[in-house]
Each structure stands twice: as C-alpha cells, then as structure tokens.
C-alpha positions, 0 to 999 in steps of 0.5 A: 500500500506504500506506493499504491497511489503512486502506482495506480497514477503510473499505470493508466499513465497519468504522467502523460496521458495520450487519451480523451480527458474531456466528454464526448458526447453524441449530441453535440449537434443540439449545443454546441457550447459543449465543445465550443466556448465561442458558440454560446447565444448563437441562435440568439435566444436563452437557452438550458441544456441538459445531456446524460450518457451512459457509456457501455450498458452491461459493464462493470463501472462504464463511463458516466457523464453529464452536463448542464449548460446555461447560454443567453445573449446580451447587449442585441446579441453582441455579447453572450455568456454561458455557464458549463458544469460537467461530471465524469465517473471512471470507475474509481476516477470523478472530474467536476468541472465548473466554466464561466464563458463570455463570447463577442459577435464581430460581424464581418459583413452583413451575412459573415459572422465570427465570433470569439469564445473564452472561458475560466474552467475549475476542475477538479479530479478525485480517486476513490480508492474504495471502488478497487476489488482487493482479493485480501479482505484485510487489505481493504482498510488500507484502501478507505482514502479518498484523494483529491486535487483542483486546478484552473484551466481555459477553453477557447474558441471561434465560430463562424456564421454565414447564411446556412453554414457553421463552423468552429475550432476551438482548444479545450485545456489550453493552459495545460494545467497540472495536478499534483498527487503526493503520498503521505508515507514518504512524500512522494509524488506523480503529477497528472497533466492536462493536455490540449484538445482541439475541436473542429466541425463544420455544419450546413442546412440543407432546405428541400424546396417548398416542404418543411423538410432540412437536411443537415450534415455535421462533421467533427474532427477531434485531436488530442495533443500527442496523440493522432485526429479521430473523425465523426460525421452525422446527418439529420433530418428535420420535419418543419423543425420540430421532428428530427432523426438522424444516422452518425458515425464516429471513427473506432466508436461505431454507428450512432442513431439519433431522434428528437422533437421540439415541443411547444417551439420550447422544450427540447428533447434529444436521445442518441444510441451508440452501437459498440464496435463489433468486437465489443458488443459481447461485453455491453450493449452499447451507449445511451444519451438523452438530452433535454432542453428549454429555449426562451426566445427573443422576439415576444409572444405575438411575433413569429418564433424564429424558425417561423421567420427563418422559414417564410424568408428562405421560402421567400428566397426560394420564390425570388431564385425562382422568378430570375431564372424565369425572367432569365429564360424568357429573356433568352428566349426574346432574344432568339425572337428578336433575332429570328424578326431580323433575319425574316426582316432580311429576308422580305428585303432579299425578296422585296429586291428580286421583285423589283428587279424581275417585275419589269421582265415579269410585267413584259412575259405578261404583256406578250402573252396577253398579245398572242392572246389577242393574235390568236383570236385573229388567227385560229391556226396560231400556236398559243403555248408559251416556251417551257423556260417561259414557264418555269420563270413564270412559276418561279415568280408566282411563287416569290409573289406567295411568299412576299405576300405571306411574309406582308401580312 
C-alpha cells in the first residue's frame, strides 16, 4: 500500500496521458457550447441544456457523464455568456468541472459572422480508492482514502456564421494545467497533466424546396495533443423543425442513431444510441444519451418564433431564385425572337429586291402573252403555248409573289 497511489497514477499513465480527458458526447449537434466556448447565444435566444450518457450498458463501472449548460445573449446579441458544469465517473476516477464563458459577435459583413469564445474552467479530479476489488479482505482498510486535487484551466474558441453554414475550432485545456498527487508515507509524488484538445466541425442546412423538410450534415474532427485526429460525421433530418432523426458515425466508436422533437417551439428533447464496435458488443450493449432542453426566445409572444421567420424568408428566397431564372429564360428566349424578326426582316428585303428587279421582265412575259392572246383570236391556226423556260420563270415568280405576300401580312 506504500506506493499504491503512486502506482495506480503510473499505470493508466497519468504522467502523460495520450487519451480523451474531456466528454464526448453524441449530441453535440443540439449545443454546441459543449465543445465550443465561442458558440454560446448563437441562435440568439436563452437557452438550458441538459445531456446524460451512459457509456457501455452491461459493464462493470462504464463511463458516466453529464452536463448542464446555461447560454443567453446580451447587449442585441453582441455579447453572450454561458455557464458549463460537467461530471465524469471512471470507475474509481470523478472530474467536476465548473466554466464561466463570455463570447463577442464581430460581424464581418452583413451575412459573415465570427465570433470569439473564452472561458475560466475549475476542475477538479478525485480517486476513490474504495471502488478497487482487493482479493485480501484485510487489505481493504488500507484502501478507505479518498484523494483529491483542483486546478484552473481555459477553453477557447471561434465560430463562424454565414447564411446556412457553421463552423468552429476551438482548444479545450489550453493552459495545460497540472495536478499534483503526493503520498503521505514518504512524500512522494506523480503529477497528472492536462493536455490540449482541439475541436473542429463544420455544419450546413440543407432546405428541400417548398416542404418543411432540412437536411443537415455535421462533421467533427477531434485531436488530442500527442496523440493522432479521430473523425465523426452525422446527418439529420428535420420535419418543419420540430421532428428530427438522424444516422452518425464516429471513427473506432461505431454507428450512432439519433431522434428528437421540439415541443411547444420550447422544450427540447434529444436521445442518441451508440452501437459498440463489433468486437465489443459481447461485453455491453452499447451507449445511451438523452438530452433535454428549454429555449426562451427573443422576439415576444405575438411575433413569429424564429424558425417561423427563418422559414417564410428562405421560402421567400426560394420564390425570388425562382422568378430570375424565369425572367432569365424568357429573356433568352426574346432574344432568339428578336433575332429570328431580323433575319425574316432580311429576308422580305432579299425578296422585296428580286421583285423589283424581275417585275419589269415579269410585267413584259405578261404583256406578250396577253398579245398572242389577242393574235390568236385573229388567227385560229396560231400556236398559243408559251416556251417551257417561259414557264418555269413564270412559276418561279408566282411563287416569290406567295411568299412576299405571306411574309406582308
């Protein structure tokens, strides 16, 4: 028992930890301050979350986490300020965590948003010696001690608006924070460090034209600071934003199943299912998280909610996008008319020319045929027809008569 505390610190490597210190969660999709101090108040109302996750249901002491999470705007959404508590249970290993965060809008333009996060972070991490299983009953005594430490640490964070589209990056244990353990019996000590996280998603709503219906992929990088970069992406349906289920995987986790509706424009509720790796399955079955929440909006009671809004304008948009391509097509085809106008207009002069140019052989063919008409009547033995090339010529004019007439009127 002299080295014990020691040992156990040794063991699961808390010198230097190359392993997720910070929650995981699967919802991440419905709050974004879980991960991101910069995204707090970006849907610029109030709002309470709620998340609890049972990891590996059916194994012995599985990961337990929680967190509660309060976000509001302030001063016309420039300013927002959140509050994070977050509880994690290990087996014999607990992290409470406390973060006060402030983040402030920088528009670019009108559409281009950026926002920066930061937040002050108490942590503290105990080890309850009790929860280890000991084949001598004599030495449980031995294992009645608790032990426990505080540090302070940070989270910082930017995230980016434009129209649909969302992004973050934030660093999660940026100050590197330590935790210093020490036995009683000969004073020494092993120290547990806090290592860096770092955080990217990016997210985009996809609206389907003329029904309620969005589509909304999330992709998520995580890295751990010595370690190498896992990836997740999940897409979820929404049905007129209250109804929504969804499909995610998470690189060596596996597949994640997701639902959830929102009640009364106010009440959030969210539950995800993580399936276990195939290699695992026989040991648990798999992991549970709910999610609950309540949003106070900013626009009062006899407004519109924002979802309302943010559906008349996009369907607005829709209608606009439609007309221009309508007004494009019709201007395209008026050109094509113009162009057919001028070049019958051509072709009426072409015509008109080559009248004007035959009618004088034309009116002459005319005036001697009348003439041996009239011959033929003095003198019956006459021959009346006219030569084929005379014929043909008449023929052909006739024709350019038709067409020049048609093409008149």
């Amino acid at each position: 028992m002299r080295y014990l505390l020691i040992t156990i610190i040794s063991i699961l490597g808390f010198n230097r930890v190359i392993a997720q210190q910070t929650p995981i969660y699967s919802q991440n999709y419905l709050n974004f301050y879980l991960i991101n101090p910069a995204a707090i108040g970006s849907s610029n109302e109030t709002k309470f979350m709620l998340n609890h996750r049972q990891q590996w249901v059916g194994l012995q002491d599985a990961p337990r986490t929680s967190g509660i999470t309060f976000e509001t705007p302030i001063k016309e959404n420039k300013y927002a300020i959140g509050l994070k508590l977050n509880t994690d249970q290990v087996h014999l290993f607990n992290t409470t965590s406390g973060e006060s965060s402030l983040r402030y809008k920088l528009p670019i333009t009108e559409d281009h948003l950026l926002s920066f996060g930061l937040a002050g972070i108490f942590i503290q991490k105990k080890i309850d010696f009790s929860k280890i299983r000991v084949e001598d009953q004599s030495e449980a005594s031995l294992l009645d001690y608790n032990s426990s430490q505080m540090s302070f640490d940070a989270d910082f964070g930017l995230f980016y608006q434009w129209k649909k589209l969302k992004a973050g990056l934030s660093v999660n244990q940026l100050l590197n924070s330590g935790f210093k353990y020490e036995n009683d019996i000969d004073q020494k000590s092993a120290t547990y460090k806090n290592i860096r996280h770092f955080n990217l998603f990016v997210s985009y709503d996809f609206h389907i034209n003329k029904k309620p219906i969005d589509i909304t992929p999330t992709f998520f990088a995580r890295h751990v600071q010595g370690a190498g970069v896992s990836m997740e992406i999940n897409t979820v349906v929404k049905w007129k934003e209250k109804f929504w289920g969804g499909l995610g995987y998470r690189q060596n986790s596996g597949i994640i199943f997701l639902a959830g509706a929102q009640v009364l424009d106010r009440l959030i509720v969210g539950y995800s299912y993580d399936l276990s790796p195939r290699g695992m399955r026989t040991y648990n079955k798999g992991s549970h998280e709910i999610a609950m929440g309540y949003r106070i909006s900013s626009v009062t009671k006899s407004s519109k909610s924002n979802a309302q809004i943010s559906r008349a304008i996009r369907n607005q948009e829709e209608d606009i996008s439609d007309l221009k391509k309508e007004n494009e097509e019709l201007n395209k085809q008026l050109k094509e008319q113009k162009k057919e106008i001028q070049n019958q207009k051509k072709e009426v002069n072409t015509l008109k020319k080559t009248y004007e140019t035959e009618k004088p052989e034309m009116d002459k063919v005319i005036e001697n045929n009348q003439v041996n008409s009239s011959n033929s009547k003095d003198d019956p033995k006459r021959d009346l027809s006219l030569s084929e090339a005379d014929n043909t010529k008449i023929n052909e004019l006739e024709k350019q008569i038709e067409e020049l007439k048609k093409l008149i009127e």
